[in-house]
Structure formats: structure tokens, C-alpha cells
FIZAVO-6366 format. One record per residue: x, y, z of N, C-alpha, C in turn; residue in one letter. Coordinates in steps of 0.2 Angstrom, whole numbers, plus 5000, padded with zeros to 4 digits. Layout:
// FIZAVO-6366
NODE;npx;npy;npz;capx;capy;capz;cpx;cpy;cpz;aa
NODE;X;Y;Z;X;Y;Z;X;Y;Z;A
...
This chain:
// FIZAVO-6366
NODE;npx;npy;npz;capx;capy;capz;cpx;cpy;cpz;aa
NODE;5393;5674;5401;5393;5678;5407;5388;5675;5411;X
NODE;5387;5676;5418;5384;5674;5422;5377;5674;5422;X
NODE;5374;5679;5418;5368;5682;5418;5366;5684;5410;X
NODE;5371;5681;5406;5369;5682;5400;5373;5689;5397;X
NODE;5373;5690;5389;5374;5695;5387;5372;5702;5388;X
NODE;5366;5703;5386;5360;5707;5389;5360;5709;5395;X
NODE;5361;5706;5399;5362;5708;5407;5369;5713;5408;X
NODE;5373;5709;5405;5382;5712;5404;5379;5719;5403;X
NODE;5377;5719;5395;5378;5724;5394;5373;5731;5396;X
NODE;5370;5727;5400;5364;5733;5402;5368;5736;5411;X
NODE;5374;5732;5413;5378;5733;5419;5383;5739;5415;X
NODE;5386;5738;5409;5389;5742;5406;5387;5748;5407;X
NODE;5383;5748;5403;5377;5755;5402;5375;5759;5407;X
NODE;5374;5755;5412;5374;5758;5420;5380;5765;5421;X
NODE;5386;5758;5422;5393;5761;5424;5394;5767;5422;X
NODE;5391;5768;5414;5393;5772;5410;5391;5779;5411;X
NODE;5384;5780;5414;5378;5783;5415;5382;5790;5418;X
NODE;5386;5791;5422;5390;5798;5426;5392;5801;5419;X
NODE;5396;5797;5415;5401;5800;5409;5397;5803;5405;X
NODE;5390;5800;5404;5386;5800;5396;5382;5808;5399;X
NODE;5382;5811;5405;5376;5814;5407;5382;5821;5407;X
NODE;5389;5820;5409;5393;5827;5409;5394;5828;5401;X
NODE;5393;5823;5397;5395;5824;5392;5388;5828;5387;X
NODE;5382;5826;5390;5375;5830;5386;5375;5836;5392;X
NODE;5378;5837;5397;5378;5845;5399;5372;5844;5404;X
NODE;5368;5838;5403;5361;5838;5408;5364;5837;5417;X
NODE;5359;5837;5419;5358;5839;5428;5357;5833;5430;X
NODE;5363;5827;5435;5357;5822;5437;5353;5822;5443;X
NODE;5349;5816;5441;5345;5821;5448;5344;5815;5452;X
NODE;5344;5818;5460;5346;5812;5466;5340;5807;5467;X
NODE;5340;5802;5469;5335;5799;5469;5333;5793;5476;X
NODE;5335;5800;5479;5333;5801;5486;5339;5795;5492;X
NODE;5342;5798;5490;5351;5794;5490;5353;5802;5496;X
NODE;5355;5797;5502;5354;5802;5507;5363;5800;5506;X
NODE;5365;5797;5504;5375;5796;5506;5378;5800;5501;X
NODE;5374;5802;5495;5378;5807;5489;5377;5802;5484;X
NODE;5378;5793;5483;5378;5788;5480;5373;5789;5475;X
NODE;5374;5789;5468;5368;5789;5463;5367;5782;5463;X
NODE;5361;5782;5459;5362;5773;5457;5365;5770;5453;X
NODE;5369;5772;5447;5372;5769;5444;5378;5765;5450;X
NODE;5381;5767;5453;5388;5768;5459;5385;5759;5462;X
NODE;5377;5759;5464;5376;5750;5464;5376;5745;5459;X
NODE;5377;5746;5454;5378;5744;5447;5385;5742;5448;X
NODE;5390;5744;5450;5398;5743;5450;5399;5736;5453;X
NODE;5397;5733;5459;5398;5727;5462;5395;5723;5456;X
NODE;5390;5724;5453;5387;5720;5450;5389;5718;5444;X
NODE;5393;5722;5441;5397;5721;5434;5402;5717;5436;X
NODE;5407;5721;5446;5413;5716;5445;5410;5708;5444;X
NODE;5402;5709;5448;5403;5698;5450;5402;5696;5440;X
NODE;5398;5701;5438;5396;5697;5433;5404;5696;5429;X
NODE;5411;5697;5428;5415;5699;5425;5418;5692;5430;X
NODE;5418;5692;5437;5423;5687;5438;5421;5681;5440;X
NODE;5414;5680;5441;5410;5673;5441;5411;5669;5435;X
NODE;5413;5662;5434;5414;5657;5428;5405;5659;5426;X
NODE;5405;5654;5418;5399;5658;5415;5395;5649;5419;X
NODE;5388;5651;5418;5382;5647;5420;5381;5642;5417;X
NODE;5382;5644;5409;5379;5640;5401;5385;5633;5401;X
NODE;5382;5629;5400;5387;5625;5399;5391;5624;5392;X
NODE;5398;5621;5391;5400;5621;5383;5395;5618;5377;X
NODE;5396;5617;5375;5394;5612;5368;5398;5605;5370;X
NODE;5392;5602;5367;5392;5594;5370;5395;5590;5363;X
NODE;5400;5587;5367;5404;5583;5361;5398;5578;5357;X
NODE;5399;5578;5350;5394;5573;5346;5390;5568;5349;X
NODE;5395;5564;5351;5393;5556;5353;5398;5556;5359;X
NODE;5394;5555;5363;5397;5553;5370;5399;5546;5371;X
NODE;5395;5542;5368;5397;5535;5369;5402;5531;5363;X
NODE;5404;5537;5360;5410;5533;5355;5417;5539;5355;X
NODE;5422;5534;5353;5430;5538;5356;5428;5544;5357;X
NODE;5431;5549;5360;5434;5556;5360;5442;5556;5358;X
NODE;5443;5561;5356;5448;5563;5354;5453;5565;5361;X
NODE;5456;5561;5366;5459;5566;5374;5461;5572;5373;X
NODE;5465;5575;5367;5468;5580;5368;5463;5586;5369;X
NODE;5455;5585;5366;5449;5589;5364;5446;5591;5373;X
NODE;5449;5585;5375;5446;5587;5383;5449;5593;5388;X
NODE;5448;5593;5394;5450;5599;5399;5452;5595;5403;X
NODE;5449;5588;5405;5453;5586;5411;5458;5583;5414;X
NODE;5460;5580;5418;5467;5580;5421;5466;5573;5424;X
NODE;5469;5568;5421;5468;5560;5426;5472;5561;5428;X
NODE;5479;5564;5429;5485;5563;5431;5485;5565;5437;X
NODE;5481;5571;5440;5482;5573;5444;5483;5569;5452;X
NODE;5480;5564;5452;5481;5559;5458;5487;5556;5459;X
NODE;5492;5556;5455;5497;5555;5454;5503;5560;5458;X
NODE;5500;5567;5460;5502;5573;5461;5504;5572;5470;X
NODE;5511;5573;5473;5512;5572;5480;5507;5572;5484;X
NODE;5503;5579;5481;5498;5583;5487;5493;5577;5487;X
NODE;5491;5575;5485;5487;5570;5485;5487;5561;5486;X
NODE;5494;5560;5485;5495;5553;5485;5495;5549;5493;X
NODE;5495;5552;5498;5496;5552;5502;5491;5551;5508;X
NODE;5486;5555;5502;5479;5559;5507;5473;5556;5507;X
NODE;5474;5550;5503;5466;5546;5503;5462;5545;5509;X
NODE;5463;5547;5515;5461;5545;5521;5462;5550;5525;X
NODE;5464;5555;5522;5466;5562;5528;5460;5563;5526;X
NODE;5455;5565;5532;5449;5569;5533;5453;5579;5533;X
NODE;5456;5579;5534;5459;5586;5532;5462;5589;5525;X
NODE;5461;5583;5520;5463;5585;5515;5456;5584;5512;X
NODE;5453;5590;5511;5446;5593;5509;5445;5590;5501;X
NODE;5449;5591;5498;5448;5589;5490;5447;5581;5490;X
NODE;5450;5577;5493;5451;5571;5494;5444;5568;5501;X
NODE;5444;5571;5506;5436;5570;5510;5431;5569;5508;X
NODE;5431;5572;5501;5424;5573;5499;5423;5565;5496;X
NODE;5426;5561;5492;5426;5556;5489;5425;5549;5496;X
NODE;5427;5551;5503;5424;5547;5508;5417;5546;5509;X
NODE;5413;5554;5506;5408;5555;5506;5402;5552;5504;X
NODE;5406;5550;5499;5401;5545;5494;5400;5538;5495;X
NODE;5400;5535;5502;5404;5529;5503;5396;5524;5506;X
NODE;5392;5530;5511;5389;5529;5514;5382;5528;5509;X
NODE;5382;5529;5503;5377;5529;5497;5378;5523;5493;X
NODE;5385;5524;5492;5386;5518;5484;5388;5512;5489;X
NODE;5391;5511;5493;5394;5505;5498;5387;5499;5496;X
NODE;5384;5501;5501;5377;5497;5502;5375;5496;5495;X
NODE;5372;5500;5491;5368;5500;5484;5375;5493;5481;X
NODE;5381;5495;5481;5385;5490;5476;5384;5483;5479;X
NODE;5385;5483;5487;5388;5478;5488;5380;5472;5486;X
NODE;5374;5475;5487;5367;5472;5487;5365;5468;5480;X
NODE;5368;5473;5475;5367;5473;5466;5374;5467;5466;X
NODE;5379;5469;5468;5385;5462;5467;5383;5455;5469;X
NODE;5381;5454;5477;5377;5448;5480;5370;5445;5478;X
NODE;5366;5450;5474;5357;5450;5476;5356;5449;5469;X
NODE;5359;5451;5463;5357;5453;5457;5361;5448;5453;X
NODE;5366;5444;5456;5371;5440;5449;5367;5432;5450;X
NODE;5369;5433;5443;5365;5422;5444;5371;5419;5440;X
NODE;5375;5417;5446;5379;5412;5445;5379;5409;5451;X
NODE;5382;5402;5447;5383;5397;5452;5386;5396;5459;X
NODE;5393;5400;5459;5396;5399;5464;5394;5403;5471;X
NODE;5395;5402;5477;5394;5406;5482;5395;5409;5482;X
NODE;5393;5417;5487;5392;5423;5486;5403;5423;5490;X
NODE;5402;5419;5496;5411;5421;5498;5414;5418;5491;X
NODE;5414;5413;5489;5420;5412;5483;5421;5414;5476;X
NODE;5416;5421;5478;5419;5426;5472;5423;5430;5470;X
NODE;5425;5433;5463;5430;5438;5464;5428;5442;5459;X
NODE;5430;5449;5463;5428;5457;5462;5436;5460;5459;X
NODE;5434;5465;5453;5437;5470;5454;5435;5477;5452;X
NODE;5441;5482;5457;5437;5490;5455;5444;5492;5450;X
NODE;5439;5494;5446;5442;5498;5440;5443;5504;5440;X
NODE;5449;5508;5443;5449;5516;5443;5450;5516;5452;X
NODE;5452;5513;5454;5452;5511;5465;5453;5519;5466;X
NODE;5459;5519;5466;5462;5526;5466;5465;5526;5474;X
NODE;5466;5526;5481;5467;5526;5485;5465;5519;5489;X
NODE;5460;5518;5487;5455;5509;5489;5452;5512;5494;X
NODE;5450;5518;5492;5443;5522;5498;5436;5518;5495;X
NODE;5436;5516;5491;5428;5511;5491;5429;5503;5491;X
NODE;5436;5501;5489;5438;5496;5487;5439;5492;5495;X
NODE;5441;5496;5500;5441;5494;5506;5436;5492;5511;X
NODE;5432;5496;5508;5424;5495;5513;5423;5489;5509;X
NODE;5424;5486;5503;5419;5481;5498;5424;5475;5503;X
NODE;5430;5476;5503;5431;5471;5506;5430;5468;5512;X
NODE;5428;5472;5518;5427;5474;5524;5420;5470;5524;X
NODE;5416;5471;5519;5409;5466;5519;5411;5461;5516;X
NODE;5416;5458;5514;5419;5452;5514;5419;5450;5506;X
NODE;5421;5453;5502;5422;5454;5494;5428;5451;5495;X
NODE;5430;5447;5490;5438;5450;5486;5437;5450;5482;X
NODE;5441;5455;5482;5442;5461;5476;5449;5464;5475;X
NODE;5450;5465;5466;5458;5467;5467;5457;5474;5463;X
NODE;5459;5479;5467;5459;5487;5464;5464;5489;5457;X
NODE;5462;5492;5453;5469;5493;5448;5468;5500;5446;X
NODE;5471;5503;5445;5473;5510;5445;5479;5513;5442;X
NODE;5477;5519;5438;5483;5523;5434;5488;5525;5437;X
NODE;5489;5527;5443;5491;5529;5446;5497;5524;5451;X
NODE;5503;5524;5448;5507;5521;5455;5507;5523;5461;X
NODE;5505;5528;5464;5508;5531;5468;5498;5530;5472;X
NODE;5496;5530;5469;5487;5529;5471;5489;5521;5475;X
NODE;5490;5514;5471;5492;5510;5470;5496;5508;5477;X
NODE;5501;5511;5477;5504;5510;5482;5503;5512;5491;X
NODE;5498;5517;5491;5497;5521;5497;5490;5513;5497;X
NODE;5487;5513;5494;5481;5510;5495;5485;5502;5498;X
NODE;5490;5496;5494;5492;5492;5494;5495;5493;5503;X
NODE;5498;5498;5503;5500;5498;5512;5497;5501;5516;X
NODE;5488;5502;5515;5483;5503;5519;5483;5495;5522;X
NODE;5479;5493;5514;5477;5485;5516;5482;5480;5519;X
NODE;5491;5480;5522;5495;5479;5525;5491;5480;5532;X
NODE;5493;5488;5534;5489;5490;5541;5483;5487;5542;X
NODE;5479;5487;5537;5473;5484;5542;5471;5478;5541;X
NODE;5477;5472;5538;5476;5467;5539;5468;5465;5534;X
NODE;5469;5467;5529;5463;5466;5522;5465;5464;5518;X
NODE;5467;5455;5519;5473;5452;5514;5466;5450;5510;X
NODE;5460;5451;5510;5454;5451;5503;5454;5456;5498;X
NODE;5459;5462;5498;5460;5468;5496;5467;5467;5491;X
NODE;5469;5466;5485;5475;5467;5482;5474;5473;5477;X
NODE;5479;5474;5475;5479;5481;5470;5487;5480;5465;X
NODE;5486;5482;5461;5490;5482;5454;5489;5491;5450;X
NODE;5495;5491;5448;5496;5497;5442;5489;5495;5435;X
NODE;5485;5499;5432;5485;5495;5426;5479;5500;5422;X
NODE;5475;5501;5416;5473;5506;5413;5466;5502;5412;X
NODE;5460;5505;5413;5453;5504;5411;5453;5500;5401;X
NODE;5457;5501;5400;5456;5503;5394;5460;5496;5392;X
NODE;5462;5495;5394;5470;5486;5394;5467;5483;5400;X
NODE;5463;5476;5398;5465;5471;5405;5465;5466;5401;X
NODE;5471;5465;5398;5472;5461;5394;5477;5453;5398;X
NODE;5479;5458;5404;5480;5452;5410;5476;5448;5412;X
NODE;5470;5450;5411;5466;5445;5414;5463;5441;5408;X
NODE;5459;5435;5409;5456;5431;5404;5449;5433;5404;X
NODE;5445;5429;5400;5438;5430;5398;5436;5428;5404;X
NODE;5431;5431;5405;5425;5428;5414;5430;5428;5419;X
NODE;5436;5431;5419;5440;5432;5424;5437;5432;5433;X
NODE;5431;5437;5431;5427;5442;5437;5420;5439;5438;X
NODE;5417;5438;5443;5411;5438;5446;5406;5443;5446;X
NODE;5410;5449;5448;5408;5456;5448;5414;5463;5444;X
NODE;5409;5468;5443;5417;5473;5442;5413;5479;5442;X
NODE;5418;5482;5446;5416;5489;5449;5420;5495;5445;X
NODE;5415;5503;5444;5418;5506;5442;5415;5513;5444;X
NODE;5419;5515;5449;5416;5523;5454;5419;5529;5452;X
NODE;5414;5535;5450;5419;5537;5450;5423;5539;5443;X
NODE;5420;5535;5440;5428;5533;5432;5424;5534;5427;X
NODE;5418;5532;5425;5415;5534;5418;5417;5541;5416;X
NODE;5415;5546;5420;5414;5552;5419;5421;5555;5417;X
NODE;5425;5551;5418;5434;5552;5416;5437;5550;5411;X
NODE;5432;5545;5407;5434;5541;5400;5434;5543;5397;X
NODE;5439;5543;5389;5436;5549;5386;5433;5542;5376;X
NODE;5439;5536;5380;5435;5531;5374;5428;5523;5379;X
NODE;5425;5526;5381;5419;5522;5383;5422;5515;5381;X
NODE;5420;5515;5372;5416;5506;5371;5423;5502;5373;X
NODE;5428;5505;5373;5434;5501;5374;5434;5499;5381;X
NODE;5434;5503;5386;5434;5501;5394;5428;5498;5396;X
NODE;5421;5499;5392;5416;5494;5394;5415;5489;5391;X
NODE;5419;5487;5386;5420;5481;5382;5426;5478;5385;X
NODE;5428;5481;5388;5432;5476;5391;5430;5472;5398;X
NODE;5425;5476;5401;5421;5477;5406;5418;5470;5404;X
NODE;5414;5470;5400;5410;5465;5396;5414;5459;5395;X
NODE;5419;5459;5393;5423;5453;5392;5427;5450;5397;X
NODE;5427;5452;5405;5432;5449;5409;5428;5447;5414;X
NODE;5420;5448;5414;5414;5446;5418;5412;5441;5415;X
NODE;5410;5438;5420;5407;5432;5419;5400;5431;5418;X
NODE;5397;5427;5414;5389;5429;5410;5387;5428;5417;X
NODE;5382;5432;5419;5377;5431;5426;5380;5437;5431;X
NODE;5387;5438;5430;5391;5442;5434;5387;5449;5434;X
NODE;5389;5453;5438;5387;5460;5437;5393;5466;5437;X
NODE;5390;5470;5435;5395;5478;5433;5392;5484;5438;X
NODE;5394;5487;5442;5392;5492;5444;5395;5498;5445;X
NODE;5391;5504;5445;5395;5511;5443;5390;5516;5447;X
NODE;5395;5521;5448;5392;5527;5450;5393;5532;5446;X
NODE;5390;5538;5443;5395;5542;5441;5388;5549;5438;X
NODE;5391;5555;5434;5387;5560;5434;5385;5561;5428;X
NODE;5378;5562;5428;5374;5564;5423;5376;5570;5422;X
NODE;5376;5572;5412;5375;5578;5411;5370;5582;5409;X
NODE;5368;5585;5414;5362;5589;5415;5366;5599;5418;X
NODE;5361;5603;5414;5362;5611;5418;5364;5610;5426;X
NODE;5361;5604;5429;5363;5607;5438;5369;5604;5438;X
NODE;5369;5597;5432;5376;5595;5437;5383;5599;5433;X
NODE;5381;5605;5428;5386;5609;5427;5387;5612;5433;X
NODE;5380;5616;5436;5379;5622;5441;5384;5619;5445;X
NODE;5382;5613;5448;5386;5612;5455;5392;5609;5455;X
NODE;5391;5604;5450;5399;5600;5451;5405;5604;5447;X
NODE;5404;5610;5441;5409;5614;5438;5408;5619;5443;X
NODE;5403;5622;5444;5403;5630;5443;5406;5631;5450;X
NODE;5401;5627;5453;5402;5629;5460;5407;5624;5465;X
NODE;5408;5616;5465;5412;5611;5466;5420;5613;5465;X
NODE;5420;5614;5458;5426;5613;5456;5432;5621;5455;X
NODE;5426;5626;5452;5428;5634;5452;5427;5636;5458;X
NODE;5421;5637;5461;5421;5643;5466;5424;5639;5472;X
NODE;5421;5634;5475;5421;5631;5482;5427;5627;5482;X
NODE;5432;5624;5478;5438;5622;5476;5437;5615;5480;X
NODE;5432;5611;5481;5430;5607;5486;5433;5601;5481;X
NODE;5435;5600;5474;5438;5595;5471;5445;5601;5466;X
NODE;5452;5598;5464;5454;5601;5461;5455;5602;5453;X
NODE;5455;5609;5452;5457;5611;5443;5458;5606;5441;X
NODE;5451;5606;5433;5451;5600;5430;5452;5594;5431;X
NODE;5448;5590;5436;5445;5585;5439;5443;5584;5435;X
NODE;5434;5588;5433;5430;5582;5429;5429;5589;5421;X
NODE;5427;5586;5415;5426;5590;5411;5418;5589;5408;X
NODE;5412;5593;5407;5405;5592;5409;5404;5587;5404;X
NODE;5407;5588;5397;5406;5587;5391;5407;5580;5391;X
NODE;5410;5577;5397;5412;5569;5399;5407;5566;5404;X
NODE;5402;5570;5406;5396;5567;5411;5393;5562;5405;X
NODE;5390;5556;5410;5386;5552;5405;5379;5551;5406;X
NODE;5373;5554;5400;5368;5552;5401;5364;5546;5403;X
NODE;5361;5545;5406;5360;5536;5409;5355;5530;5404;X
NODE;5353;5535;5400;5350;5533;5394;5356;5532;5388;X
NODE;5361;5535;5388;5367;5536;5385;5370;5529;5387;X
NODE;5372;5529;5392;5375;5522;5396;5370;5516;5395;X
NODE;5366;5516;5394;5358;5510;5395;5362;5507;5388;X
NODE;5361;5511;5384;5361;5510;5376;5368;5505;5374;X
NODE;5372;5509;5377;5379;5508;5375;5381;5501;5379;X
NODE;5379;5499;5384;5381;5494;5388;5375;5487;5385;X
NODE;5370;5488;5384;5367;5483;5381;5370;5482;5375;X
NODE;5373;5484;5368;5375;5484;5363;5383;5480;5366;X
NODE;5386;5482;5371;5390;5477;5374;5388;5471;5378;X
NODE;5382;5467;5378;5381;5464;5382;5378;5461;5387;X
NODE;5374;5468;5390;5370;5467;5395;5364;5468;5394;X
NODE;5362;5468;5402;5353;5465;5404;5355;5475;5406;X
NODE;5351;5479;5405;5350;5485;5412;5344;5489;5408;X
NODE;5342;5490;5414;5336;5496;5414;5335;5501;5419;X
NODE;5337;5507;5417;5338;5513;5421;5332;5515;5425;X
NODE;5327;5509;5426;5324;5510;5432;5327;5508;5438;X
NODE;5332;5505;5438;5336;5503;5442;5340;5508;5446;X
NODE;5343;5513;5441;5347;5517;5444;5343;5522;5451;X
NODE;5348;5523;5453;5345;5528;5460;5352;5535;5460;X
NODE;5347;5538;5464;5352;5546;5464;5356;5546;5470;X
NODE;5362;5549;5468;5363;5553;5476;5364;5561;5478;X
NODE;5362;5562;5483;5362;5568;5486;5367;5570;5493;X
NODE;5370;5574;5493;5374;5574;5498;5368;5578;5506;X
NODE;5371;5577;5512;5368;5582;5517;5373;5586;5518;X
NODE;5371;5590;5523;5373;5593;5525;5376;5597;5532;X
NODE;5383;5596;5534;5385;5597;5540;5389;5604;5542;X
NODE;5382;5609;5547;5384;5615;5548;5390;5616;5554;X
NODE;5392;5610;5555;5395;5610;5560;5403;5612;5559;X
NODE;5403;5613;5552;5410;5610;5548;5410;5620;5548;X
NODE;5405;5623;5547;5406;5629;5544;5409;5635;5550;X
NODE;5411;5636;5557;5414;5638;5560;5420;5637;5559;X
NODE;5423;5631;5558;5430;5627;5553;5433;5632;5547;X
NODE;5426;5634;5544;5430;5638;5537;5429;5631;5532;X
NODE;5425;5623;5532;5425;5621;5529;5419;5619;5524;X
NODE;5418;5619;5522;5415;5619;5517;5406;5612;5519;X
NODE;5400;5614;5521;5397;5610;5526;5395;5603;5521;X
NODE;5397;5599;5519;5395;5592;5514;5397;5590;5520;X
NODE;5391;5585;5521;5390;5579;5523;5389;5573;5521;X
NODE;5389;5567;5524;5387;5560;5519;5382;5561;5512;X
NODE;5383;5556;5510;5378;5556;5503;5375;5551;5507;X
NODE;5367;5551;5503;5363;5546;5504;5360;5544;5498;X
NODE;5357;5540;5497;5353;5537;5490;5345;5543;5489;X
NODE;5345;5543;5483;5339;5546;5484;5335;5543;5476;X
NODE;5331;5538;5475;5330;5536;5470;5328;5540;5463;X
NODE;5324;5545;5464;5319;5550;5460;5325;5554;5460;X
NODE;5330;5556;5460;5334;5561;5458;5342;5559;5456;X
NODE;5339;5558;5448;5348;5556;5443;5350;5562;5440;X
NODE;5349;5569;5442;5351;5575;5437;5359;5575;5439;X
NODE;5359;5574;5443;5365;5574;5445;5369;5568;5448;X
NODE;5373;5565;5451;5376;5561;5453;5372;5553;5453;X
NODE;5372;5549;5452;5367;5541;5451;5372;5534;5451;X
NODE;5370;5529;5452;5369;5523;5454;5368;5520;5449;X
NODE;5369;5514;5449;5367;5509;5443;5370;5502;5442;X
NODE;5366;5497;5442;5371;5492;5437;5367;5487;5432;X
NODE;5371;5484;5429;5371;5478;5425;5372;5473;5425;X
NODE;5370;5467;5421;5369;5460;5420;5372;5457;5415;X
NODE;5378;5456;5416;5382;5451;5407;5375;5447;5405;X
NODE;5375;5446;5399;5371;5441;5398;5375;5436;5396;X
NODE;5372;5429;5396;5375;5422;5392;5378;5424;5386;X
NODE;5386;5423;5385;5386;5423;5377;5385;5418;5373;X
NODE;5384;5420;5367;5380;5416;5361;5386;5410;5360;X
């Protein structure tokens, strides 16, 4: 419950207080209550929240975060993007549950494209390289990468993600932009060192077998190349705000999006990425944090504004990349 058992049941106790006092025959006495209202009677709103408020505590944390999960064990829904209401929407600013993922663009944009250009050591020039986002989904990030002059090919579970994205990049003439059907988990299309760079936004937090998607990650980059991600720490706030209050109360993303017990800790990541391959030190990662626009609240809409990078703050949502190293 929202406040603990203890708390519950001392609301209980309250409620009960009119029943238990006819029942001993005693007199209660007012307590300076000019409407007639006892005290127990403000106790009632109190019980309702605590009764219809999702609980604060987070689940229990699956064993090993960085080794298979079991899918069926999980809560959440990849399929969900797949769903009309959404196929369509990746760029409707009025389609709230989908706006919000625009949000993030103004933080991880710059950080990726600097860490892709600034941080790989290979040979070739930064234009004759090639990028892919793993997990694109609409090509809301995939767009902007190419827009600073990436190419890059999106792949995504989702046909119908795939498809609205493929005839954006028609409209706006982003022939550096391609996209394909295909699963994090299978790039067996592609050969070894396929990639320069490879991107994943957004997606960790949705995997439920890590070493396979990052070992593939591993295998299709080229040594020198880098891998960059965004994605959420599991930490109590980022229960508080991205379940409790994101996903249950304020409906700002939809039922079973993310599942907490699939957040990944950066030292978790750190560990599990080097043992695949890489150079990374989670002094690198940087936080994000959303503003906030009161402007939206007259609307009825929920005030999130851009995110911005904030280095010293990983509790919640972060930054990061990595370095293939040489293979042996």
C-alpha cells in the first residue's frame, strides 16, 4: 500500500472508531468540530487514496539482470507499437503517449551523435560511415541522426513502426535513412564489423535476454566502432516516477510499456558490456532530466518539457556509450 501496512491499518482503525464507541455504550466527545464532523469522518478520504493509489515499493528484482530472463516472468508489452492507435503517431505532438519519446531528442541527439563522431578510432571518415538503430520504432531518433548527416539503417519489431517511418524518410527526402523489419536479438543479416557505430534508445530496458542482443551488438561493430544507448536505471525514483506516476497515474506512456524489474543498473551494463568486448567507464554516462512546460497545463496536458543532459543525475533515465575493442 501506498503508505505501508501500519499506516493501512491505523486508517482502518479510524473508520471504525463511530462502530466500536455505540458498541462500548461510551459518549464521543466533539473536538471542537463546528460542522458536526468527528475526526474519524477525515480519515475516510484517506483510506480511499491509500486503497486506490498503485503501491510505492517496488517488486522484487529478478536474480540476474544481465543473464536471460524468462519473457513469459515479465509484465511488459513490446507489442504494443504495433497497435493502430499508435502506428501512425510517431510525430503527432497530440498523441501524448507517443510526444513524450520526441522529448528525449533534445538530450540524447547531440550526446550520441558526438560519442559516434568524437569517441571511435577508425580509419575511415566520419561521412563514410555506417550506423544502425536497433529498436528505431517510428525513426523519431533515427531521423534527427541522419539529419546531421549519419547513415543509418533503423530495424524494428514492428512492421507497421517500420513502415510509417520508411514513408516519413520518402517525405522528407532522407535517402541516408533506411529501415527494415528485424529483432535485436537476430542480425544475422548482417556480417561481422558490418557497423561503424550502433545505436540502442530506449530498448535495453525492454530486453528480457541482454547478452544475446549485446553480443550481437558486439559482433556486427567494427573494432574502434562505438555503441550508444539511453535507457533507465533501476532505482526507487525511477519506480516512483516512470511506474507509479508516468505509466499508472498520469498515463503519459501506455499499460505495460516498461516493466521496473527490466531497468538496467549502469554498473550492471558496465560489467556485462565489457565481458562482451568493450572499453566503457560509467564515468562517461550522463543523466537526463525532463523541464518543464506550464504552458501545456491550461490544455489539460500533462507539463513535460524537453529533457536536457544533466551529468551527476543517473537515478533515473542516462546516457552512455562504448568502445568495441580490437579482436584478439
Amino acid at each position: 500500500a501506498l503508505l505501508g501496512p501500519a499506516v493501512r491499518r491505523c486508517c482502518t482503525q479510524l473508520a471504525r472508531a463511530p462502530t466500536r464507541l455505540r458498541a462500548s455504550g461510551a459518549r464521543p466527545r466533539l473536538l471542537h468540530s463546528k460542522s458536526g464532523r468527528q475526526p474519524w469522518d477525515y480519515m475516510l478520504p484517506v483510506q480511499a487514496l491509500v486503497r486506490l493509489l498503485p503501491e510505492l515499493v517496488p517488486p522484487a528484482e529478478f536474480a540476474d539482470r544481465t543473464a536471460w530472463i524468462d519473457e513469459s516472468l515479465t509484465s511488459i508489452d513490446n507489442h504494443l507499437y504495433s497497435d493502430d492507435e499508435f502506428s501512425a503517431g510517431w510525430h503527432n505532438s497530440d498523441n501524448d503517449q507517443l510526444a513524450s519519446l520526441q522529448l528525449l531528442n533534445p538530450a540524447r541527439v547531440p550526446f550520441f551523435h558526438e560519442a559516434l563522431t568524437k569517441h571511435a578510432r577508425l580509419p575511415s571518415a566520419s561521412a563514410e560511415r555506417k550506423y544502425i538503430d536497433i529498436g528505431c520504432g517510428g525513426g523519431i531518433l533515427t531521423e534527427e541522426l541522419a539529419r546531421q548527416g549519419c547513415a543509418i539503417h533503423g530495424l524494428d519489431l514492428s512492421a507497421k513502426a517500420v513502415e510509417y517511418a520508411t514513408a516519413r524518410a520518402a517525405q522528407l527526402s532522407l535517402t541516408n535513412a533506411t529501415y527494415a523489419v528485424g529483432s535485436a536479438y537476430d542480425l544475422s543479416r548482417f556480417g561481422d564489423g558490418a557497423f561503424d557505430g550502433v545505436v540502442m534508445s530506449d530498448v535495453l530496458e525492454h530486453l528480457h535476454d541482454l547478452p544475446t542482443a549485446l553480443g550481437e551488438v558486439s559482433r556486427v561493430l567494427k573494432p574502434g566502432g562505438v555503441f550508444v544507448f539511453d535507457t533507465i536505471n533501476r532505482t526507487v525514483l525511477s519506480y516512483v516516477l516512470t511506474i507509479v506516476l508516468a505509466q499508472e497515474l498520469l498515463k503519459v506512456v501506455p499499460p505495460h510499456t516498461h516493466d521496473w524489474r527490466l531497468y538496467v543498473r549502469p554498473e550492471e551494463l558496465s560489467m556485462l558490456l565489457q565481458k562482451l568486448g568493450f572499453e566503457v567507464d560509467t564515468a562517461h554516462f550522463v543523466g537526463m532530466k525532463p523541464s518543464f512546460d506550464l504552458s501545456l497545463l491550461p490544455l489539460g496536458k500533462v507539463p513535460l518539457g524537453n529533457f536536457y543532459q544533466a551529468p551527476d543525475a543517473l537515478r533515473v533515465n542516462y546516457l552512455g556509450w562504448a568502445r568495441r575493442r580490437d579482436r584478439p
